[in-house]
N, CA, C and O of each residue as an XYZ file, in Angstrom:
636
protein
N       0.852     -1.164      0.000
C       0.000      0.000      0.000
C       0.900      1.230      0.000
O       1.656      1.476      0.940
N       0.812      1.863     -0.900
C       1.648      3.470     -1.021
C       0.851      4.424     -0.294
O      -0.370      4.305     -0.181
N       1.756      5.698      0.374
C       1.254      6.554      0.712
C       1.722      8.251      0.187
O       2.892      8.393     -0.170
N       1.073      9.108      0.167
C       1.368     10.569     -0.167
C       2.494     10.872      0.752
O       3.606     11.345      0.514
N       1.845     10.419      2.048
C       2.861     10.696      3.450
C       4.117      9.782      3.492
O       4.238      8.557      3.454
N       5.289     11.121      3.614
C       6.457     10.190      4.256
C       6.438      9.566      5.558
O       5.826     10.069      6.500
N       7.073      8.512      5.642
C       6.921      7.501      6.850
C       8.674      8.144      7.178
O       8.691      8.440      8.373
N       9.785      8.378      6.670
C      11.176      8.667      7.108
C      11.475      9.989      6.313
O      12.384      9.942      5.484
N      10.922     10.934      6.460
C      11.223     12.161      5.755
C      12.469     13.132      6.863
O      12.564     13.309      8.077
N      13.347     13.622      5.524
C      14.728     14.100      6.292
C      14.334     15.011      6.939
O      13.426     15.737      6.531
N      15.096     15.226      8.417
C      14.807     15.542      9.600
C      15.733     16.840      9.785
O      16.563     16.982      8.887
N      15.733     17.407     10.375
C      16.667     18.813     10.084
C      17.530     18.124     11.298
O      17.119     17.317     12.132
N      19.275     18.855     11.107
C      19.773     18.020     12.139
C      19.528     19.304     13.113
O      19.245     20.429     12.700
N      19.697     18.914     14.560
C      19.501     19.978     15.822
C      20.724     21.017     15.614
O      21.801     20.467     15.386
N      20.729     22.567     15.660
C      21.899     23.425     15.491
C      22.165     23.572     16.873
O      23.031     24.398     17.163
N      21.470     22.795     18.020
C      21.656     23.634     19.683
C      21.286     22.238     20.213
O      20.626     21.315     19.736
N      22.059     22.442     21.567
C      21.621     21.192     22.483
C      20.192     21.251     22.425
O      19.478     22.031     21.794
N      19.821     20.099     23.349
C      18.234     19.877     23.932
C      17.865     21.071     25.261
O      16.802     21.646     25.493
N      18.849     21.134     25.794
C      18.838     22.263     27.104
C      18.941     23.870     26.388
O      18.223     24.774     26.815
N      19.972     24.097     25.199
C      19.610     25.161     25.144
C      18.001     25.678     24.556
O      17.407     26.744     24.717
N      17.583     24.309     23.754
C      15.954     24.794     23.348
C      15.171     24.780     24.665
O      14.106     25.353     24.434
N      15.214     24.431     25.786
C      14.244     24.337     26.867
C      14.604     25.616     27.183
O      13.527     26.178     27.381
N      15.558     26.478     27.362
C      15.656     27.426     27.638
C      14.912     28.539     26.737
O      13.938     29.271     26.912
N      15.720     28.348     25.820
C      15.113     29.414     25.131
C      13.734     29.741     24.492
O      13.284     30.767     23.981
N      12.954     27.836     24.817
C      11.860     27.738     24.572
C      10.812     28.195     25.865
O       9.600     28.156     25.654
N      11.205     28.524     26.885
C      11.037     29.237     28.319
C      10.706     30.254     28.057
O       9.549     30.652     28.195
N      11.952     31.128     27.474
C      11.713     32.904     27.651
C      10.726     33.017     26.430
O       9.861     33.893     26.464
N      10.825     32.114     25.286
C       9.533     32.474     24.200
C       8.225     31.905     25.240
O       7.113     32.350     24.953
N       8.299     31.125     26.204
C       6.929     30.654     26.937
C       6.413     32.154     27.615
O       5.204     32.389     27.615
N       7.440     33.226     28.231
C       7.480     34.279     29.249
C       6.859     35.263     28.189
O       5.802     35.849     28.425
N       7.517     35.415     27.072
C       6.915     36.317     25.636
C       5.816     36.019     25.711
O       5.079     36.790     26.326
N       5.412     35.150     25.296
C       3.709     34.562     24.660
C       3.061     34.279     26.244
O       2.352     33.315     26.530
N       3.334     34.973     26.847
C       2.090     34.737     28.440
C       2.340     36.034     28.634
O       1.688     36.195     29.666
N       3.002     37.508     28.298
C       2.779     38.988     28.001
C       1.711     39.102     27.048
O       0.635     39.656     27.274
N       2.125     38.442     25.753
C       1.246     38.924     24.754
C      -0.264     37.905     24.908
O      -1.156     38.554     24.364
N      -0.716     36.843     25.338
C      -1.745     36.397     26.176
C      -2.447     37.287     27.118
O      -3.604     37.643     26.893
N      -1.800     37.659     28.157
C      -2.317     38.464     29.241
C      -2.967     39.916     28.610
O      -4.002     40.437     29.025
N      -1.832     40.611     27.153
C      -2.239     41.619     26.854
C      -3.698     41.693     26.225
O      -4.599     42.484     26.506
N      -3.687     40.209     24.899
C      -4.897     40.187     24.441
C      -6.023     39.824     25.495
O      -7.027     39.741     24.787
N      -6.383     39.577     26.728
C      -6.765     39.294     27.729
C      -7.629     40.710     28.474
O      -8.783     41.000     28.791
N      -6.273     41.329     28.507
C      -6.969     42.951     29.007
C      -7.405     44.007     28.288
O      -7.943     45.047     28.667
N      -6.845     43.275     26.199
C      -7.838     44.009     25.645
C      -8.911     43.562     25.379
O      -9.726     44.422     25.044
N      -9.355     42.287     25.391
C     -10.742     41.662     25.446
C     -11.959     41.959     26.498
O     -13.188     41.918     26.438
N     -10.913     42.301     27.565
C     -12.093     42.545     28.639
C     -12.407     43.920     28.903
O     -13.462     44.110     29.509
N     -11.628     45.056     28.537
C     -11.901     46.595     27.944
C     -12.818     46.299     27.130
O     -13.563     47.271     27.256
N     -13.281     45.641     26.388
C     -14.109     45.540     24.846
C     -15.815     44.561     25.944
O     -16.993     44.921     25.950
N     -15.118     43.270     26.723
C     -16.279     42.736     27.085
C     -17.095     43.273     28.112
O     -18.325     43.278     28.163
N     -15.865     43.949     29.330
C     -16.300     43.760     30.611
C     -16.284     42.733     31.346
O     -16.898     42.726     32.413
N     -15.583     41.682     30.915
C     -15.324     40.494     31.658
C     -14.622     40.924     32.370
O     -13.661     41.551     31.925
N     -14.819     40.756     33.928
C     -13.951     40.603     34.694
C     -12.762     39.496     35.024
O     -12.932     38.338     34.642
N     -11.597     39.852     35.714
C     -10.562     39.245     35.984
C     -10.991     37.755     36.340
O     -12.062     37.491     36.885
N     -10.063     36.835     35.981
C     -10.163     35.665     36.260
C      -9.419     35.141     37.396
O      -8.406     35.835     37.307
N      -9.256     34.475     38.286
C      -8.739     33.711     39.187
C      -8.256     32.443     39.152
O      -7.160     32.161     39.637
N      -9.194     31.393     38.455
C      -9.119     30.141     37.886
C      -7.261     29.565     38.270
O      -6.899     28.620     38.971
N      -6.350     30.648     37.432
C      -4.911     30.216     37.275
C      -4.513     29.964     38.844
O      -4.088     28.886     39.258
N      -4.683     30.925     39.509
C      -4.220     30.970     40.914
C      -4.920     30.329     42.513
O      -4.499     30.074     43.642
N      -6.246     30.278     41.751
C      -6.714     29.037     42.811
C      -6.224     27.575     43.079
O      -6.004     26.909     44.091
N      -6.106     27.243     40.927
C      -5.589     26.129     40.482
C      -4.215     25.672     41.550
O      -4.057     24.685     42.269
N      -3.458     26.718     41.313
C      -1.639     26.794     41.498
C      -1.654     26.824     43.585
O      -0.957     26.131     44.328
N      -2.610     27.786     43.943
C      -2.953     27.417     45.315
C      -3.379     25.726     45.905
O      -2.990     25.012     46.829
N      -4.136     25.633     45.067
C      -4.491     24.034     45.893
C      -3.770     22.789     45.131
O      -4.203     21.677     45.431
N      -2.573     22.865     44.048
C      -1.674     22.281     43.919
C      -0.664     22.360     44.996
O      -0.031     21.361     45.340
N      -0.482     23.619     45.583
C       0.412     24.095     46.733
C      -0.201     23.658     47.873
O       0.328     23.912     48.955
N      -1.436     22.917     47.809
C      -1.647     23.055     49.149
C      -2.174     24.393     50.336
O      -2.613     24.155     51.461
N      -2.012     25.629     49.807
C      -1.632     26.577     50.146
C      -3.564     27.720     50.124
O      -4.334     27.871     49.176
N      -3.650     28.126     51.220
C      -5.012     28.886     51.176
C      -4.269     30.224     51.079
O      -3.386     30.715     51.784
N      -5.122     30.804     49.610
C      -4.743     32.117     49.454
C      -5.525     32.993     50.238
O      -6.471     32.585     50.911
N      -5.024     34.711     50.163
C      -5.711     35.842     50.830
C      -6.283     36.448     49.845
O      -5.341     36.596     49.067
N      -7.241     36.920     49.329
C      -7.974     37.529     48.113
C      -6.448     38.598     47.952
O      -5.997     38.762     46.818
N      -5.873     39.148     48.944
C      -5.172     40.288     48.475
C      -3.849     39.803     47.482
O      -3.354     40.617     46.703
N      -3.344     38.444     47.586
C      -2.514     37.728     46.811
C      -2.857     36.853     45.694
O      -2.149     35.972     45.206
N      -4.110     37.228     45.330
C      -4.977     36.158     43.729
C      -3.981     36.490     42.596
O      -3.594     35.721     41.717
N      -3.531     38.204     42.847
C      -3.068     38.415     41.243
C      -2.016     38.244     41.128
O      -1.510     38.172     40.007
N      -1.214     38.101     42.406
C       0.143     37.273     42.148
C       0.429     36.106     42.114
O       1.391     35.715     41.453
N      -0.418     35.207     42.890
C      -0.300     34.001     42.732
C      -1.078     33.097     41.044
O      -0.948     31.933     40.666
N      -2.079     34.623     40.223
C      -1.927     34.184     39.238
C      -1.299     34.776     38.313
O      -1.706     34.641     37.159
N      -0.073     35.632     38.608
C       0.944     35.950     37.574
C       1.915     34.744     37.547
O       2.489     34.348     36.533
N       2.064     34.034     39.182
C       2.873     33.183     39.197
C       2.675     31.903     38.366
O       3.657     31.266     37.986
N       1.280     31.476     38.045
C       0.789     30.434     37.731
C       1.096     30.505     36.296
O       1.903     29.772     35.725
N       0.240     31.649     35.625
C       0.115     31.778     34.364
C       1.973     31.538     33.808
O       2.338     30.512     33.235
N       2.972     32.773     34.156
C       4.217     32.567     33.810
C       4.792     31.084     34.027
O       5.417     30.458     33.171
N       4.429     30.557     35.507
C       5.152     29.368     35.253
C       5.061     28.149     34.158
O       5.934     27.400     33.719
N       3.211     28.280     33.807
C       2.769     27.006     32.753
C       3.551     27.685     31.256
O       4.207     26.948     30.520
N       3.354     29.234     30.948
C       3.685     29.411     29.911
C       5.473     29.065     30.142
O       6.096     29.063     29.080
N       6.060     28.867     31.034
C       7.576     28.393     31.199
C       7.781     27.182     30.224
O       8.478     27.023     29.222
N       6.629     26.152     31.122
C       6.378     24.818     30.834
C       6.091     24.630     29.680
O       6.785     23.776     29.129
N       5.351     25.084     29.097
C       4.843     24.979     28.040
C       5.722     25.644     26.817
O       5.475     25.328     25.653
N       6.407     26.263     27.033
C       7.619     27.011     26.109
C       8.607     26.121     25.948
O       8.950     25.976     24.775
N       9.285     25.355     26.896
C      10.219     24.334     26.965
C       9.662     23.176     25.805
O      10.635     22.546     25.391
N       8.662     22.822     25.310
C       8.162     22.052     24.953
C       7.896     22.528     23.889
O       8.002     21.750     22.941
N       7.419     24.062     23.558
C       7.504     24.423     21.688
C       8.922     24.426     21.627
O       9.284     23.995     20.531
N       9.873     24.740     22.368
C      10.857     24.836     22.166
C      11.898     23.291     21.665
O      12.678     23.102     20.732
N      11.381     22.346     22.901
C      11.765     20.793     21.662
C      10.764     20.663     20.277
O      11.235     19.991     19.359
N       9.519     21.219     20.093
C       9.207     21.078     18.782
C       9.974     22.168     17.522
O       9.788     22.083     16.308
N      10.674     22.959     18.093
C      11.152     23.331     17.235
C      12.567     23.094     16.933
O      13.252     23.398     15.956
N      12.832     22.467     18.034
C      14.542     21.995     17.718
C      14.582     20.673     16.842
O      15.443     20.277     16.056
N      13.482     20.167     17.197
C      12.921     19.095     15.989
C      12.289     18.754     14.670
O      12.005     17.618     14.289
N      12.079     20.025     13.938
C      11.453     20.366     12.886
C      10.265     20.608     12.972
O       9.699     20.790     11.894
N       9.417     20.709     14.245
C       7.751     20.692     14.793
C       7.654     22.167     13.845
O       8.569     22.709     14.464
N       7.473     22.639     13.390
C       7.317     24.214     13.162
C       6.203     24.818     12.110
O       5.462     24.262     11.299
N       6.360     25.891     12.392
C       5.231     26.628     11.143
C       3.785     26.718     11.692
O       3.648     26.513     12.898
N       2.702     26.998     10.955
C       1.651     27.053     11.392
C       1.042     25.902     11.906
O       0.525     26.004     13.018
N       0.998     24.806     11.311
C       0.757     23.453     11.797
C       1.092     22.927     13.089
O       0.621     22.088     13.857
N       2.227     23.839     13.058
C       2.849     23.724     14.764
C       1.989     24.378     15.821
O       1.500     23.987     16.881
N       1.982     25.544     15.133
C       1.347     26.897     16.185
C      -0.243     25.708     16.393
O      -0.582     25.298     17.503
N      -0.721     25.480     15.573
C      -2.367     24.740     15.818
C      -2.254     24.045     16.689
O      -3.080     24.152     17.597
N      -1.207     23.053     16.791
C      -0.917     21.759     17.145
C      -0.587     22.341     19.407
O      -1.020     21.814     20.431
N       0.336     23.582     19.188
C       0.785     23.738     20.227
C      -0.055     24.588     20.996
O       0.193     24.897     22.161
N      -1.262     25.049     20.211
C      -2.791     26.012     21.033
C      -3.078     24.742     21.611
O      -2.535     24.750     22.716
N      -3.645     23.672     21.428
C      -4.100     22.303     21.605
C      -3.285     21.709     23.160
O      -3.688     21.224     24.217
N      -1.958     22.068     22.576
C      -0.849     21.795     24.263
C      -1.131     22.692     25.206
O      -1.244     22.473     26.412
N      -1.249     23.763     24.611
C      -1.390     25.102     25.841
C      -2.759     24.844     26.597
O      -2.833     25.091     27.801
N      -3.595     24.460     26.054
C      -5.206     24.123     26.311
C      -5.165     22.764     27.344
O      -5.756     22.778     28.424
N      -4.442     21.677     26.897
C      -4.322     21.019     27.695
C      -3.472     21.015     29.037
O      -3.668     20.142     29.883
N      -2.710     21.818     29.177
C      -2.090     21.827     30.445
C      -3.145     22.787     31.218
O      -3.391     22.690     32.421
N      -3.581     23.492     30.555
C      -4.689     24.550     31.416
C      -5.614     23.473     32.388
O      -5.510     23.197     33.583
N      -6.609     22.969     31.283
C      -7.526     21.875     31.036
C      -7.383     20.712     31.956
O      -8.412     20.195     32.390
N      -6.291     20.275     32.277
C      -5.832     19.291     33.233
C      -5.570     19.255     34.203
O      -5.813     18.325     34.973
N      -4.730     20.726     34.566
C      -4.269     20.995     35.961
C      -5.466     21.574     36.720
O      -5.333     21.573     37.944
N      -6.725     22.119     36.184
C      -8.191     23.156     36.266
C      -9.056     21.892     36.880
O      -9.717     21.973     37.916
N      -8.928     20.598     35.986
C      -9.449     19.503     36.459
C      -9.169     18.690     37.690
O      -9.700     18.254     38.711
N      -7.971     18.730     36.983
C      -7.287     17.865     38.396
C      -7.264     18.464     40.150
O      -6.972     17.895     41.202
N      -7.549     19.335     39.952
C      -7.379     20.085     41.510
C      -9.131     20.786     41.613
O      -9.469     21.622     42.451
N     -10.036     20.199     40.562
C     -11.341     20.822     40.754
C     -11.551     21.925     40.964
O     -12.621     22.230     41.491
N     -10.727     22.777     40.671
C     -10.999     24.334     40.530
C     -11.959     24.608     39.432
O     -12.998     25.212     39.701
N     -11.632     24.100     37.843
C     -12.059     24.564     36.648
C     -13.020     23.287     36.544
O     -12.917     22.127     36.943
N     -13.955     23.964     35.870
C     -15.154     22.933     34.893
C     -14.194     22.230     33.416
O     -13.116     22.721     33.081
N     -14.780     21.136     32.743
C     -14.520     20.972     31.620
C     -15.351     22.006     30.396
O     -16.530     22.354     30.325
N     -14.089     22.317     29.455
C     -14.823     23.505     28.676
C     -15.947     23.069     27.855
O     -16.588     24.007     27.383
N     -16.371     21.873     27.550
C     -17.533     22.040     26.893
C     -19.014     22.145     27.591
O     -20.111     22.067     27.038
N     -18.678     22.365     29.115
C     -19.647     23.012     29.698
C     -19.804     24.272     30.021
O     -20.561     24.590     30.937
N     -19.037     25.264     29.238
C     -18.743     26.531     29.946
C     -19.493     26.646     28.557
O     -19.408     25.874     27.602
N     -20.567     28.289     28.731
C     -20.504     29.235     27.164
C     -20.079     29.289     26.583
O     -18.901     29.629     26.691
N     -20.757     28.949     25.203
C     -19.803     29.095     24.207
C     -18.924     30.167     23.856
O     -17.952     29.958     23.130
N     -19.229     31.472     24.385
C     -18.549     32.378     23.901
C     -17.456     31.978     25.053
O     -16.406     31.501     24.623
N     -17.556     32.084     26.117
C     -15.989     31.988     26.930
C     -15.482     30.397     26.502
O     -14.659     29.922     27.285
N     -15.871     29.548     25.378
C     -14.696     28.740     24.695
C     -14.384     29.553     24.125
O     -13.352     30.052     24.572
N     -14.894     30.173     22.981
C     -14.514     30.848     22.271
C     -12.799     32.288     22.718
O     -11.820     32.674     22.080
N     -13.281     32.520     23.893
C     -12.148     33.691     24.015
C     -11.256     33.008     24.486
O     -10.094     33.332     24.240
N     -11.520     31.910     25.269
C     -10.148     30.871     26.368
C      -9.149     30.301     24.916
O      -7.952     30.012     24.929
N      -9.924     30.276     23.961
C      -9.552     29.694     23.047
C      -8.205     30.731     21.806
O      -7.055     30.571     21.398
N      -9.130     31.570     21.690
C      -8.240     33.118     21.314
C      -6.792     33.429     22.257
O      -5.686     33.270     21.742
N      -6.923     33.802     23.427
C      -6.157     33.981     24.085
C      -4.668     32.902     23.964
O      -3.529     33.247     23.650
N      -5.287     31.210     24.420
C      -4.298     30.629     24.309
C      -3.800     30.728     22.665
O      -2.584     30.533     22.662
N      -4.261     30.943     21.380
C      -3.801     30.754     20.339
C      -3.152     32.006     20.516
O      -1.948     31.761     20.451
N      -3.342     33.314     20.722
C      -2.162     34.133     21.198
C      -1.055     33.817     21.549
O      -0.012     34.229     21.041
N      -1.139     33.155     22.331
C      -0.088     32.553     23.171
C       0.926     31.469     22.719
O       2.105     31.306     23.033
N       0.036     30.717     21.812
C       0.672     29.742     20.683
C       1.845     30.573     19.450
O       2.973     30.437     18.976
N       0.702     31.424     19.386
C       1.509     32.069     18.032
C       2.614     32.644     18.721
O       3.761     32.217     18.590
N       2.338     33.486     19.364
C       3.901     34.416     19.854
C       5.117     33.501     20.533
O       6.314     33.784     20.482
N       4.586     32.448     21.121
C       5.521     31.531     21.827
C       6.325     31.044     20.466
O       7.514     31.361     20.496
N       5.886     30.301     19.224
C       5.853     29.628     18.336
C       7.020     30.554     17.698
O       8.166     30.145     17.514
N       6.470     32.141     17.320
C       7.317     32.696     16.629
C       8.676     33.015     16.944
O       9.722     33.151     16.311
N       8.234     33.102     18.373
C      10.523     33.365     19.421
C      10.916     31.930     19.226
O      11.870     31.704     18.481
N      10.481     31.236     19.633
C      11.427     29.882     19.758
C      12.017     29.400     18.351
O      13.145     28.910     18.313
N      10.980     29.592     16.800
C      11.124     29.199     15.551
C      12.576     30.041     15.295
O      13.586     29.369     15.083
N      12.637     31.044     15.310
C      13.497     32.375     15.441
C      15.117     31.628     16.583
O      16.300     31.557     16.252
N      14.770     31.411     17.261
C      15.579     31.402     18.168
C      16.512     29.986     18.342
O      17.538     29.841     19.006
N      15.727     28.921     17.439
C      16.122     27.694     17.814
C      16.124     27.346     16.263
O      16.439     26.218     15.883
């Protein structure tokens, strides 16, 4: 049986260790959770949605840890930066590996969604999104592809 698709198609060789892409796939994670947060606070100038918490309740009862309402927005600057860390390290091996381009960026909204999605679950803070409004899939959805793209574009660049 023939296929269109290569099964061993040439592989680009790596120009950088595996550690320097986790790194540098980090600070593109720190980039793309600025430009996230920004499209975030211009969405909610436009909606009126208020601030979310979700990140920092999550990151609290992973910690174990009962927050003070007066520490939500740091403990979700802390949250948000650290997953986009996590999650940068990881466009960052897809791009030291040939993962790249737009196909990538789709592929890595999908990663960003799932670490949200899992850690929201797992600690019962967050609902699963196909019970939330459709319109707030819709923006959770925007935001992280923000976040895809700009992460996508430093690390492609960089690695």
């Amino acid at each position: 049986m023939s296929s269109d698709r290569p099964t061993l198609p040439a592989r680009p060789v790596p120009r950088l260790s595996m550690g320097c892409a986790v790194g540098y796939g980090c600070v593109a994670g720190v980039i793309g959770v600025f430009a996230m947060t920004a499209t975030e606070k211009a969405e909610q100038l436009i909606t009126g949605r208020p601030d979310c918490y979700v990140p920092a309740l999550t990151l609290t009862r992973l910690l174990g840890v009962v927050p003070s309402t007066d520490a939500l927005w740091a403990w979700n600057m802390a949250m948000n930066y650290g997953q986009g860390m996590v999650a940068g390290a990881i466009r960052g091996v897809m791009a030291l590996y040939g993962i790249r381009g737009p196909i990538a960026h789709f592929m890595f909204t999908g990663i960003r969604l799932a670490i949200d999605q899992t850690l929201e679950n797992y600690t019962e803070v967050g609902a699963p999104p196909w019970t939330w409004p459709a319109h707030c899939q819709v923006i959770d959805l925007i935001h992280k592809a923000a976040f895809a793209l700009v992460t996508g574009y430093f690390a492609e660049r960089w690695i």
